[in-house]
Backbone atoms as SQL, in Angstrom:
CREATE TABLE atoms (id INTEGER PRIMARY KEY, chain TEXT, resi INTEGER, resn TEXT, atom TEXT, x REAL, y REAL, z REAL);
INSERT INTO atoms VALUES
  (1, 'A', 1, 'UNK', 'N', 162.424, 118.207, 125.236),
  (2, 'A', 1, 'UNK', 'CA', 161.858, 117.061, 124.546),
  (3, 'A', 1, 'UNK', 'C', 160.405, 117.328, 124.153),
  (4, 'A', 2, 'UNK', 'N', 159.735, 117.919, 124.721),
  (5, 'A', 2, 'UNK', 'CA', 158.335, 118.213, 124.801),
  (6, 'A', 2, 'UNK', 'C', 158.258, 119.442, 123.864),
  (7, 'A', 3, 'UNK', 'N', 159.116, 120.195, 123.654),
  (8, 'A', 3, 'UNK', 'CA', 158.912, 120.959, 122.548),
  (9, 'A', 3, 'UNK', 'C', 159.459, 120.762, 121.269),
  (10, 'A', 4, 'UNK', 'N', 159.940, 119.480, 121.119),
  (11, 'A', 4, 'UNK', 'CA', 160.392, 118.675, 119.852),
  (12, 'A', 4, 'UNK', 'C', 158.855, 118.013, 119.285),
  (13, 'A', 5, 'UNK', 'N', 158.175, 117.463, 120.389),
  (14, 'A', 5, 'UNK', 'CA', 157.184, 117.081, 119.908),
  (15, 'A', 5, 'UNK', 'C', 155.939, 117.599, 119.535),
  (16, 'A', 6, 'UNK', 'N', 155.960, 118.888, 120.213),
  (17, 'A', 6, 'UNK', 'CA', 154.784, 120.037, 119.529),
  (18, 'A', 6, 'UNK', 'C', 155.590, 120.608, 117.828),
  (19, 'A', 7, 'UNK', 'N', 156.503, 120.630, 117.728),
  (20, 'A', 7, 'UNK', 'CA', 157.322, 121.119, 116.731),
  (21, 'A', 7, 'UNK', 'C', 156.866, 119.739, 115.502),
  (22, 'A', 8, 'UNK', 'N', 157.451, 118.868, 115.851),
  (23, 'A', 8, 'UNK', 'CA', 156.576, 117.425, 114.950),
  (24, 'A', 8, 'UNK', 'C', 155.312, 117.781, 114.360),
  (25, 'A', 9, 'UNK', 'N', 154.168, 117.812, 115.734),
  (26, 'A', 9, 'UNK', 'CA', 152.974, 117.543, 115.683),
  (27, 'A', 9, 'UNK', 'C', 152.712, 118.622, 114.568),
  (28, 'A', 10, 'UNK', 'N', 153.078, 119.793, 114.870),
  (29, 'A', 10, 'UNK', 'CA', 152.677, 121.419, 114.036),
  (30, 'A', 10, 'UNK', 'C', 153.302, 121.003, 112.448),
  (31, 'A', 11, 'UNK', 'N', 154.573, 120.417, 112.196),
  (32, 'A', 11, 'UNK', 'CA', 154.912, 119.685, 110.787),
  (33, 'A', 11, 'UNK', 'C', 154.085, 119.210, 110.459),
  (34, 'A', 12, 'UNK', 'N', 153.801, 118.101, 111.010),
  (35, 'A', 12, 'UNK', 'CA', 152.652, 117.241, 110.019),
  (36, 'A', 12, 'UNK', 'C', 150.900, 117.865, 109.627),
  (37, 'A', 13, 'UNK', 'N', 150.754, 118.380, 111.074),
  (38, 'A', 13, 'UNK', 'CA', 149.296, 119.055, 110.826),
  (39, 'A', 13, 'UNK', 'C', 149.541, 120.212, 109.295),
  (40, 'A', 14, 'UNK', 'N', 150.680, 120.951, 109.658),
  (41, 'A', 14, 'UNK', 'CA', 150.970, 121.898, 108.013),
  (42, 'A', 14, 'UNK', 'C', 150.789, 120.906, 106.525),
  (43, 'A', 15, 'UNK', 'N', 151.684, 119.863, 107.223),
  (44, 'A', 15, 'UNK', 'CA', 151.590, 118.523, 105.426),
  (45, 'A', 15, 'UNK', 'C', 150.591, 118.215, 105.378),
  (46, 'A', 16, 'UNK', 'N', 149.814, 117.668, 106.125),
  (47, 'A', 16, 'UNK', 'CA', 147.866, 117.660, 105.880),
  (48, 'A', 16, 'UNK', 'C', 147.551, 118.754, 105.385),
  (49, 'A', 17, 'UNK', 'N', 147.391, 119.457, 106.180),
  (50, 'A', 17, 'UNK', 'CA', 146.688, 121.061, 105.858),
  (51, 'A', 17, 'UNK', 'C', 147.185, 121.157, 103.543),
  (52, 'A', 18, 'UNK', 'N', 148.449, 120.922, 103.577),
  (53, 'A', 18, 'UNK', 'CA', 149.242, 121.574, 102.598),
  (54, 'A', 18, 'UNK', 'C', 147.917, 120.340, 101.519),
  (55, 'A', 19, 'UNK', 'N', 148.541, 118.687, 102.017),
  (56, 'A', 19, 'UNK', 'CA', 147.672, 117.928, 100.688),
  (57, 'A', 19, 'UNK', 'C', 146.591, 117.854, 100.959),
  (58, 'A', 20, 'UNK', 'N', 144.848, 118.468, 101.512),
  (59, 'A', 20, 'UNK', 'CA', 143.992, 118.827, 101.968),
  (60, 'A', 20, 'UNK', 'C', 143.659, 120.126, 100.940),
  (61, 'A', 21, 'UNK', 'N', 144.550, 121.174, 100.760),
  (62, 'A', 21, 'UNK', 'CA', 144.460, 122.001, 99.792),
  (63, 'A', 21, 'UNK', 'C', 144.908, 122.192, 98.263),
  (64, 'A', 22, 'UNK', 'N', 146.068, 120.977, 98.470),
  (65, 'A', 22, 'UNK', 'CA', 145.997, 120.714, 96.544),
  (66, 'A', 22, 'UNK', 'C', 145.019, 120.024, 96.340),
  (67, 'A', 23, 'UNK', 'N', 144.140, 119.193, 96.659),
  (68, 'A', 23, 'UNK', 'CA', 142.884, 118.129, 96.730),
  (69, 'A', 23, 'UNK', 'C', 142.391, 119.572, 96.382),
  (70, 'A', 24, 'UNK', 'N', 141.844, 120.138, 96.838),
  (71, 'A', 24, 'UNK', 'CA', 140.661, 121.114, 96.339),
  (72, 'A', 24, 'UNK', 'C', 140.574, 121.789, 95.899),
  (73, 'A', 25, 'UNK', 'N', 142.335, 122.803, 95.752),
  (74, 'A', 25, 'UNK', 'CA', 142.438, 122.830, 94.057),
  (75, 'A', 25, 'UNK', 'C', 142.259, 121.885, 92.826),
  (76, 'A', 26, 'UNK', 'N', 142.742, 120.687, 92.911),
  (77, 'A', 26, 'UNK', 'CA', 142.872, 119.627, 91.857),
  (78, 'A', 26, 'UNK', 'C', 140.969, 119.686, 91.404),
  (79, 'A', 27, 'UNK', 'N', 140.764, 119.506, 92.461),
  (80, 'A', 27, 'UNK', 'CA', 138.966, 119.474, 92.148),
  (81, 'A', 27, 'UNK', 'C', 138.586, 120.304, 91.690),
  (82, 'A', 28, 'UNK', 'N', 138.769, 121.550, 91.981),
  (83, 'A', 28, 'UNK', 'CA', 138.664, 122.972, 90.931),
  (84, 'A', 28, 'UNK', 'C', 139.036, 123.147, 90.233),
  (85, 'A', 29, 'UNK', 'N', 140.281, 122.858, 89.547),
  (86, 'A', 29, 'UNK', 'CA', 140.508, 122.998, 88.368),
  (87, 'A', 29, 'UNK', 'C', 140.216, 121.995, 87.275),
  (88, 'A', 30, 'UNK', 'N', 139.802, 120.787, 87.622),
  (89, 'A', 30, 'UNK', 'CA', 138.969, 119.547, 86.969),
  (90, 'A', 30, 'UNK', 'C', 137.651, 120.125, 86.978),
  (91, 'A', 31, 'UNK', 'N', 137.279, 121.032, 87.417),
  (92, 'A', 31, 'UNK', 'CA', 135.642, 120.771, 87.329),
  (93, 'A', 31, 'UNK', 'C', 135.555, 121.703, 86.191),
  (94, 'A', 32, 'UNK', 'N', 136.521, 123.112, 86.134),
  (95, 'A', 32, 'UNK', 'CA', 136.865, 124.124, 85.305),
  (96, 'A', 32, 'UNK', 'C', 136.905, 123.356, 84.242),
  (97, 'A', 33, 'UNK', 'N', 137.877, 122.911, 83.769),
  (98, 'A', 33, 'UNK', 'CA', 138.280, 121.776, 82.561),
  (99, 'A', 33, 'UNK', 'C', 137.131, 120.613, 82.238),
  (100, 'A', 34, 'UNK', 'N', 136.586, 120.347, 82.856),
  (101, 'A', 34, 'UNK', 'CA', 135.667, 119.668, 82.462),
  (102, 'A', 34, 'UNK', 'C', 134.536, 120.476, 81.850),
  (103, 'A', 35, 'UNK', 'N', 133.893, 121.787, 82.678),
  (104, 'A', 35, 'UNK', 'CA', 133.129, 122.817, 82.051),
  (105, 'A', 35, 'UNK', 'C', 133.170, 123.286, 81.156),
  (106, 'A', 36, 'UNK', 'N', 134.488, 123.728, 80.741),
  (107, 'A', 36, 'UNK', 'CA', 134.940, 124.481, 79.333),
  (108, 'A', 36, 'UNK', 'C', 134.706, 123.278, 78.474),
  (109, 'A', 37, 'UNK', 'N', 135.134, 122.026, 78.691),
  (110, 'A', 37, 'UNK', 'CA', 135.071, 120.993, 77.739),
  (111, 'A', 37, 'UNK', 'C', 133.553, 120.433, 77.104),
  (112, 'A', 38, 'UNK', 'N', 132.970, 120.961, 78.230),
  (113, 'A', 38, 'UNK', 'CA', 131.813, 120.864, 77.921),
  (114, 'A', 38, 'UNK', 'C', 130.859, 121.687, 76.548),
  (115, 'A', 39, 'UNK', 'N', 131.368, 123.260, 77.358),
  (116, 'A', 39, 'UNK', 'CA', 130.475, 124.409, 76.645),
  (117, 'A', 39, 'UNK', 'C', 131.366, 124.212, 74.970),
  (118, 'A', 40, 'UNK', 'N', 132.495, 123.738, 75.515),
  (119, 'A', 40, 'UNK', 'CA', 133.290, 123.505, 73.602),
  (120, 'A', 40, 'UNK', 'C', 132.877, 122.639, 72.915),
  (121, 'A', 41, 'UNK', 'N', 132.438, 121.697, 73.542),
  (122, 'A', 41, 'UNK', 'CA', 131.618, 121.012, 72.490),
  (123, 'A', 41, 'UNK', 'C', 130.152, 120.914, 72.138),
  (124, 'A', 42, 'UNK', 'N', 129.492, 121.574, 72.898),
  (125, 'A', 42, 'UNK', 'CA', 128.296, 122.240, 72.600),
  (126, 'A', 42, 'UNK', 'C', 127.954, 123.083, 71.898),
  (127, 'A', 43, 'UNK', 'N', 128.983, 124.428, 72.079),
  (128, 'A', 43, 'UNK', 'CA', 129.070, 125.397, 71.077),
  (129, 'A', 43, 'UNK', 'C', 130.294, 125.910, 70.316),
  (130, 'A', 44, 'UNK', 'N', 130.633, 124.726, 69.566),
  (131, 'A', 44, 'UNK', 'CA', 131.871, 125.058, 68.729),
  (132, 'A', 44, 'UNK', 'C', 131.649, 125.984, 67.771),
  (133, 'A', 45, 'UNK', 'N', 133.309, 126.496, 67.728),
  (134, 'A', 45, 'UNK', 'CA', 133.098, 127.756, 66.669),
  (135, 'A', 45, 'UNK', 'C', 132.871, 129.779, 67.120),
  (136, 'A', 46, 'UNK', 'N', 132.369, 129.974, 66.787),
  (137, 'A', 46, 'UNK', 'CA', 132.412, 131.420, 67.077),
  (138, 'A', 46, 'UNK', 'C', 131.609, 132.116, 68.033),
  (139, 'A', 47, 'UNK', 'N', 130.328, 130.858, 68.332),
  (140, 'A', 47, 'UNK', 'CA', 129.292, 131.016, 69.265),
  (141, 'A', 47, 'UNK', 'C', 130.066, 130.497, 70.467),
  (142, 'A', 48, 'UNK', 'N', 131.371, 129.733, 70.652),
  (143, 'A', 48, 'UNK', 'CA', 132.065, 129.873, 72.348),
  (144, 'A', 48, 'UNK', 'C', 131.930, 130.735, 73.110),
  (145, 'A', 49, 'UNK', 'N', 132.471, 131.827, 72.882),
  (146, 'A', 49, 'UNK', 'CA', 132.638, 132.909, 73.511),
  (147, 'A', 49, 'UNK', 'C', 131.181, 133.387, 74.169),
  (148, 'A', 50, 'UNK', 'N', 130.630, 133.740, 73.432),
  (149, 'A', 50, 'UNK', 'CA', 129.085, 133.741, 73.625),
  (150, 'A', 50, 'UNK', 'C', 128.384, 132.959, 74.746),
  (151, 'A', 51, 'UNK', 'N', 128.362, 131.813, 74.550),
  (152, 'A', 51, 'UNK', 'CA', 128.040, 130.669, 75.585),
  (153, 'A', 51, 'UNK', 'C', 128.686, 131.105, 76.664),
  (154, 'A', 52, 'UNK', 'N', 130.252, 130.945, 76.667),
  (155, 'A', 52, 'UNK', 'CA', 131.282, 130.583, 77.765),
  (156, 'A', 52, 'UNK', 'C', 130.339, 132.191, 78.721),
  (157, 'A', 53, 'UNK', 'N', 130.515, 132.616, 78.137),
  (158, 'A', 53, 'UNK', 'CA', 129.879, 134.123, 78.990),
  (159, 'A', 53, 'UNK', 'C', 128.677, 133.590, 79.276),
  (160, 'A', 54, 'UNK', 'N', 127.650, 133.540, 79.050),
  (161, 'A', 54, 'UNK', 'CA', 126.079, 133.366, 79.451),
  (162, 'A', 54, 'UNK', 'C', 126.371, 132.158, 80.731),
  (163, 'A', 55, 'UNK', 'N', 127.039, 130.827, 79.850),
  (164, 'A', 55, 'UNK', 'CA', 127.329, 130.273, 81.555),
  (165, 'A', 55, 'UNK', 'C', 128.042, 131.025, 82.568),
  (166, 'A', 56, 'UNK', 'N', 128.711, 131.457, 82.408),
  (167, 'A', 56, 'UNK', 'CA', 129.894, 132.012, 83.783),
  (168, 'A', 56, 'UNK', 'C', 128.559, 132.639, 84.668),
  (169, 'A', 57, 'UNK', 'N', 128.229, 133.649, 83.851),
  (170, 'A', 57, 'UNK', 'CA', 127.382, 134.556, 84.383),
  (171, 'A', 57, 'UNK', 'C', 126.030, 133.851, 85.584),
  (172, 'A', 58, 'UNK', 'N', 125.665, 132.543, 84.735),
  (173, 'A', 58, 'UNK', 'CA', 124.865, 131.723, 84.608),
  (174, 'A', 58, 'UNK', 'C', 124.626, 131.059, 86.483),
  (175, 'A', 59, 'UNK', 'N', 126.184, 130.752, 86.342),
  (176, 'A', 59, 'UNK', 'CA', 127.088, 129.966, 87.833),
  (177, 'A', 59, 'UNK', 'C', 127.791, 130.967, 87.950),
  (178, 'A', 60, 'UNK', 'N', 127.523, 132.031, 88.748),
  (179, 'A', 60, 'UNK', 'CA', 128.443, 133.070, 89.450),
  (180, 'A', 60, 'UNK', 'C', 128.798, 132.803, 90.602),
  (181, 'A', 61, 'UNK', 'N', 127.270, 132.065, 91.289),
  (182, 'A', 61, 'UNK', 'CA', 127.035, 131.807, 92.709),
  (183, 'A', 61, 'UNK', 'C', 127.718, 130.391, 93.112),
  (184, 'A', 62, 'UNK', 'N', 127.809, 129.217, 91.687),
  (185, 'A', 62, 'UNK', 'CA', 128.485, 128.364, 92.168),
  (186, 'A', 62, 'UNK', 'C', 130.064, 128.387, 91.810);
């Protein structure tokens, strides 16, 4: 019985753990999408590329 309930406990701590880490993907890839959305409308056109590089480079560290 007692090892039914460590077996439980270890399930659910994994399903936290699991939606704990799409959360912070979801946040990373919104912040991505929001960035690009940004530098695209700042520097539309042929100067993107250009930009998109100088920022990356820019935020390496973040």
């Amino acid at each position: 019985m007692h090892n039914r309930q460590d077996e439980r406990f270890k399930t659910g701590l994994q399903i936290v753990a699991i939606i704990c880490l799409m959360g912070l993907l979801a946040m990373i890839f919104h912040k991505a999408f929001v960035d690009l959305s940004l530098v695209w409308q700042q520097h539309s056109g042929g100067d993107f590329w250009v930009a998109l590089g100088r920022y990356l480079f820019r935020n390496l560290a973040g």
